[in-house]
Every structure is written in C-alpha cells, then in structure tokens.
C-alpha positions as CSV (number, residue, x, y, z in Angstrom):
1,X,0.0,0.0,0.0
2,X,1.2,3.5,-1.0
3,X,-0.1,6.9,0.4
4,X,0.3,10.5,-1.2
5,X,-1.4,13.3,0.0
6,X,-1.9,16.3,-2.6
7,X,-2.9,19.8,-2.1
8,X,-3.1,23.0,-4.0
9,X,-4.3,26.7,-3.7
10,X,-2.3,28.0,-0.5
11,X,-3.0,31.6,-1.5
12,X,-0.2,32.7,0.7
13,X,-2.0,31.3,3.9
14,X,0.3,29.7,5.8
15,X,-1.2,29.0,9.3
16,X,-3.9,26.9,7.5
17,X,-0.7,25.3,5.1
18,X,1.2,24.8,8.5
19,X,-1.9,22.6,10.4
20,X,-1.9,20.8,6.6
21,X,1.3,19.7,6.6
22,X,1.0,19.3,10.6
23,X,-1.9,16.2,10.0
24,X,0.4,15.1,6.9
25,X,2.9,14.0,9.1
26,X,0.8,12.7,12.0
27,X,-0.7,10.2,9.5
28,X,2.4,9.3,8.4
29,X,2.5,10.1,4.8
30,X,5.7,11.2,3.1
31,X,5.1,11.7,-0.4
32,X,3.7,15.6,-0.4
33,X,2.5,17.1,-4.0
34,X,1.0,20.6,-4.2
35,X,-0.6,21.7,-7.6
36,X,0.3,25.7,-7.3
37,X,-1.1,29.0,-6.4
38,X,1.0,29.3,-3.7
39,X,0.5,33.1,-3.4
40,X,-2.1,36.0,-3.4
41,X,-4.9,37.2,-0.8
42,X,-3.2,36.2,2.4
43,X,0.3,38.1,3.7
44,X,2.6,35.4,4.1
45,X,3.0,34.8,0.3
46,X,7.1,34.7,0.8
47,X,7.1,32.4,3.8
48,X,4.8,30.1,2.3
49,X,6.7,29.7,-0.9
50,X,10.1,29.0,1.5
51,X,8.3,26.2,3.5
52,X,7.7,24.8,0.1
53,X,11.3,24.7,-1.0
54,X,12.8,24.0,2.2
55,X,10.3,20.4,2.3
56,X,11.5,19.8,-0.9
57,X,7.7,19.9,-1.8
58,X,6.9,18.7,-5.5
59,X,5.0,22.3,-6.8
60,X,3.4,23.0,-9.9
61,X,3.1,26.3,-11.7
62,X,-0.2,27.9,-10.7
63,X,-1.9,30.6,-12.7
64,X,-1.3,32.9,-9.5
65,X,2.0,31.8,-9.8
66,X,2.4,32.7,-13.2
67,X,1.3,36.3,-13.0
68,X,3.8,37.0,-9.7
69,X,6.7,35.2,-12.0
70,X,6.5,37.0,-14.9
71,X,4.6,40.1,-14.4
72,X,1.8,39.6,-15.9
73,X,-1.0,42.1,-16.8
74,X,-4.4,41.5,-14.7
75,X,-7.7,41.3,-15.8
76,X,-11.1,41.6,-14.6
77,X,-13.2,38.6,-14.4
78,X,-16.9,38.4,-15.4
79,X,-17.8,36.6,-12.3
80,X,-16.8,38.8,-9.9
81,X,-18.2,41.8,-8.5
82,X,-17.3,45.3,-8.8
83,X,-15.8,45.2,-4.7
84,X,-13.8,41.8,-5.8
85,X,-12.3,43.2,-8.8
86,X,-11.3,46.0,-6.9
87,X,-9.5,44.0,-4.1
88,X,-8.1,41.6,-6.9
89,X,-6.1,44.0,-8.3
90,X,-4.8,45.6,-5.0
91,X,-3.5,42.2,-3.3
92,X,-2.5,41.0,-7.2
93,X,-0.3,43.8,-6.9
94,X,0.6,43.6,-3.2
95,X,2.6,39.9,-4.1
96,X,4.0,41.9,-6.9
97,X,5.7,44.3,-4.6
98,X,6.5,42.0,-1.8
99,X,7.4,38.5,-3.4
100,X,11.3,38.3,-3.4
101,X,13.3,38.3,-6.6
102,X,14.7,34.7,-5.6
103,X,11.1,33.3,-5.3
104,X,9.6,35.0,-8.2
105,X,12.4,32.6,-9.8
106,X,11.2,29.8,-7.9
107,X,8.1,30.3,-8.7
108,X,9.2,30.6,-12.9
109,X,10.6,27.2,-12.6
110,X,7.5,25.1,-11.8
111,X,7.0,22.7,-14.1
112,X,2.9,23.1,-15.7
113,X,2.0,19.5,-14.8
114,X,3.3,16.2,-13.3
115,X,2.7,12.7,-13.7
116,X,3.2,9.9,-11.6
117,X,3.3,6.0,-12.0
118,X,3.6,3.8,-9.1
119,X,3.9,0.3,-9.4
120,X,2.6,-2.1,-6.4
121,X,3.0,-5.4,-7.3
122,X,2.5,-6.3,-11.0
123,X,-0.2,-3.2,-11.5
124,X,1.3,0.3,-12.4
125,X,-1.4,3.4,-11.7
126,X,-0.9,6.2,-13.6
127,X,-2.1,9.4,-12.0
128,X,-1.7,13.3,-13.7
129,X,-1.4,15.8,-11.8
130,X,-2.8,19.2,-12.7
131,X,-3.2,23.0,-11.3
132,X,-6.0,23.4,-13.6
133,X,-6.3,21.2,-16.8
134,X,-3.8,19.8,-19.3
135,X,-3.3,22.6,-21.7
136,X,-4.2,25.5,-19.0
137,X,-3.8,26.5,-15.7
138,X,-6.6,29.0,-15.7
139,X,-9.9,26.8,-17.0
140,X,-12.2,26.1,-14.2
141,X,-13.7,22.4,-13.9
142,X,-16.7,21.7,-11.6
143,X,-17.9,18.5,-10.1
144,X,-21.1,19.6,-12.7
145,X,-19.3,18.8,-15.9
146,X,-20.3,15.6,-17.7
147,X,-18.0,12.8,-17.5
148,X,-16.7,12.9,-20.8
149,X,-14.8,16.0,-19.9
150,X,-12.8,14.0,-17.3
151,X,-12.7,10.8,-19.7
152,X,-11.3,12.9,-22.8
153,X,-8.3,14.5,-19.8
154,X,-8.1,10.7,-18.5
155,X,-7.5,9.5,-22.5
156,X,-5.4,12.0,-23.6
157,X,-2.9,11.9,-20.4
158,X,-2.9,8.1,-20.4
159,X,-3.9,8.2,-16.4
160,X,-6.2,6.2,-13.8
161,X,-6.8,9.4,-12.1
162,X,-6.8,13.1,-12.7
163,X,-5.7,15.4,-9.5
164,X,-6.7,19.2,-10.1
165,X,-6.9,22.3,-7.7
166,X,-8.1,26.1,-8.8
167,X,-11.3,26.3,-8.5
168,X,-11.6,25.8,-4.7
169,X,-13.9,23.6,-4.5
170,X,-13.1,19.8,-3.9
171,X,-14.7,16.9,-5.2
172,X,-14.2,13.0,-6.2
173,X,-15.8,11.4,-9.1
174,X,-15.4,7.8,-10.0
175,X,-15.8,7.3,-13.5
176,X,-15.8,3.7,-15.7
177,X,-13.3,1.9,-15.9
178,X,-12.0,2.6,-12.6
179,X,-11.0,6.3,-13.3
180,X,-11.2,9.1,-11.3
181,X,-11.6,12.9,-11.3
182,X,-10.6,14.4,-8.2
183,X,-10.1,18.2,-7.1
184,X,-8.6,18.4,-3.9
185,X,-9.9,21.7,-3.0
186,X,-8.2,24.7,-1.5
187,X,-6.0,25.2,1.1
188,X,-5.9,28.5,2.1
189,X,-9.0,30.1,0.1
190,X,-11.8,27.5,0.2
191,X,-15.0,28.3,-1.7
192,X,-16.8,25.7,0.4
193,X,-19.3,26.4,3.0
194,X,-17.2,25.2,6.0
195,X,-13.7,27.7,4.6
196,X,-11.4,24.6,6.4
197,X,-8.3,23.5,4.8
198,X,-9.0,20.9,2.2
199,X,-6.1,18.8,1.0
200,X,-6.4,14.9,-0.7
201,X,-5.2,11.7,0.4
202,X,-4.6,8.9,-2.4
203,X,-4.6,5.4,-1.3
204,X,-3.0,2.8,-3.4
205,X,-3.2,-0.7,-3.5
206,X,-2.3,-3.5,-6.3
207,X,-6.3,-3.3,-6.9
208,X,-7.7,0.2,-6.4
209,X,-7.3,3.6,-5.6
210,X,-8.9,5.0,-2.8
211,X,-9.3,8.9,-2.5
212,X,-10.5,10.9,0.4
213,X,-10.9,14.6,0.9
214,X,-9.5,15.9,4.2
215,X,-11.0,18.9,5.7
216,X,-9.4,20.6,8.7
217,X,-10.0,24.0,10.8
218,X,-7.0,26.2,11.6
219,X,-6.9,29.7,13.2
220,X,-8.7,31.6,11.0
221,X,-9.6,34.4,12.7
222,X,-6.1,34.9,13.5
223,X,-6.0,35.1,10.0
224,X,-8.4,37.2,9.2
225,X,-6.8,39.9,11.8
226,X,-3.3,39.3,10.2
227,X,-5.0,40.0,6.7
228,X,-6.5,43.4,8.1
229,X,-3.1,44.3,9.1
230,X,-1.5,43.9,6.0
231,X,-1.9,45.6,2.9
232,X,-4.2,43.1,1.4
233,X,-7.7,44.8,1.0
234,X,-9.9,43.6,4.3
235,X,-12.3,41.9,1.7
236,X,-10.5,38.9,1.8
237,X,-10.7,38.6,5.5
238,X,-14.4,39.2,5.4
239,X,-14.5,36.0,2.7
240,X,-12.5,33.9,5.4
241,X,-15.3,34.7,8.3
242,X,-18.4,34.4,5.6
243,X,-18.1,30.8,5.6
244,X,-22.2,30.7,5.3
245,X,-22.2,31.9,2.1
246,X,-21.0,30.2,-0.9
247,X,-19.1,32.1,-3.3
248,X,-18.3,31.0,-6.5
C-alpha cells in the first residue's frame, strides 16, 4: 500500500498550510504534492513559498504563480463583483511588490504539470497531476461537468486518475473503468461552505485507488486579523469569516 497526500491553492495562507502539513505527518505520509497558487490574498506569500522549498515539496506552476513570476497584466473577471475586482487588483499587486526576486524565480521554474506512476505489485497506476487542466492553468472544472470531460483528460494523459486544484472547491468522481476525477480543494481560500483547509489523500493498493478529501479548521480568525493588518484589502478577511455563504 502507498499513500500521497496532494494539495493546491495555498494563497499565501500559511497557518492553514502549516496545520496541513501538521496532519500530513501525523498520519504518516511522506510523499507531499502541491498543484500551485502558492500566493495571493493572504500576507505570508514569501514564507509560504520558503516552506515549500525548504520540504522539498513537488510544486506546480499555478496561474497565480504565473502572474507573480512573470509580471503579468491583470484582468477583470466576469464573475466577480465590482468590490472583488477591486480588491483583486490591489493584493494581485501587493505579491508583486512583496514576493522576493529569488522566489519569483522559484516560482518561474514550476514545471505546468506532473505525472506519476507507481507500481505495487505487477499493477502500475498512472495518476496526472494538474493546477488546472492539461493545456491551461486558468480553466475552471466543476464536479457539474459531464464525465466525458474527465474521460477525454483521462485519454489524452494516459492516467487512472486526474488530481486538479483552482477552483476551490473539492470533489471526487469515479468514472468507468476505474477512473477518477478528483479536485482536492483549496487550502488556504476554500470556496466551500465550512472555509477549512481541504487537502487529498490517495490510497493505493495493487487493486484500487482510494481517494478521500480531508478537511481541517485552523486559526482563521487569526488570519483574518493578520490580513487586516496587511496591505491586502480587508475583503479577503471578510470572505474567510463568511463561511455561510457560498461564493463561487
């Protein structure tokens, strides 16, 4: 039996990264995997990128990523409101400002996706791992979208499962065949209801996978204060505390 654990969408939160990693290593489980957006919306966009590097943390290139590394131009998006695009552009530009040199080339050297093949006893699983999709790290899938979508991504990589973050919002569908589609949620900027941590734990066997989505609280109203005091706009603290309203 192998374990990984897989999480994505830090957002430059690190006391909910910190109790992640913290229930990672109480159950044991050494392989790690994060699928990107390390920074944005939270102030601790620098020392979250560090404790990737210094675990040695497999990372992919996130589209927040992107932007920070290569300075690239923002632009409003139709789903949000007026106040959102507002506060997007201020804390966009906040990690622009505050993200070191040395990270920003960190960040520049994430690789788009990854795949991985363990084999456990004469049966090799082939699972892709993705910030986004295949071709993009800025496409957003939902647990709504018919199955082909996940079968043509399953197909094309040649995988049993499909691991993907940037939407926020975690889910786990088995397919035929024995294929799965799994988002593993957000870390440090659910979407969900409950706002916890979400991360993925992958259970493999020489017959199945097994995937389960772990959910954990962490200080957030600590956060939430720390956000205030930080040149981040206090919207994203007020999205933190509103976990009774979904926002998509």
């Amino acid at each position: 039996m192998i374990q990984i654990a897989v999480f994505s969408d830090v957002h430059g939160n690190l006391p909910a990264l910190e109790v992640v990693l913290k229930d990672i290593e109480q159950r044991g489980i050494h392989q790690k995997f994060c699928l990107g957006d390390l920074v944005d919306f939270a102030p601790w966009g620098n020392e979250v990128i560090e404790k990737i590097r210094s675990l040695n943390i497999p990372c992919l290139l996130g589209n927040h990523d992107e932007r920070i590394a290569f300075d690239l131009p923002v632009f409003p998006l139709p789903k949000h409101s007026e106040a959102e695009t507002e506060a997007r552009f201020i804390a966009i530009d906040h990690s622009k400002k505050n993200i070191t040199e040395d990270h920003k080339q960190f960040l520049s050297e994430l690789p788009f996706h990854l795949k991985l093949n363990y084999k456990i006893g004469n049966k090799h699983w082939n699972i892709q791992l993705v910030h986004s999709g295949l071709t993009s790290n800025d496409t957003y899938w939902y647990e709504s979208e018919n199955n082909e979508v996940f079968s043509d991504m399953l197909k094309e990589s040649q995988s049993d499962l499909i691991v993907m973050g940037h939407t926020h919002l975690s889910f786990i569908k088995q397919l035929e065949n024995k294929k799965w589609a799994v988002n593993c949620g957000s870390v440090g900027r659910s979407k969900e209801e409950n706002r916890l941590a979400s991360y993925l734990i992958l259970t493999l066997d020489d017959e199945k996978i097994i995937p389960e989505i772990v959910q954990l609280s962490y200080p957030l109203e600590e956060t939430a204060c720390q956000i205030e005091e930080s040149g981040i706009p206090d919207y994203y603290a007020s999205f933190l505390r509103n976990g009774n309203i979904l926002v998509l």
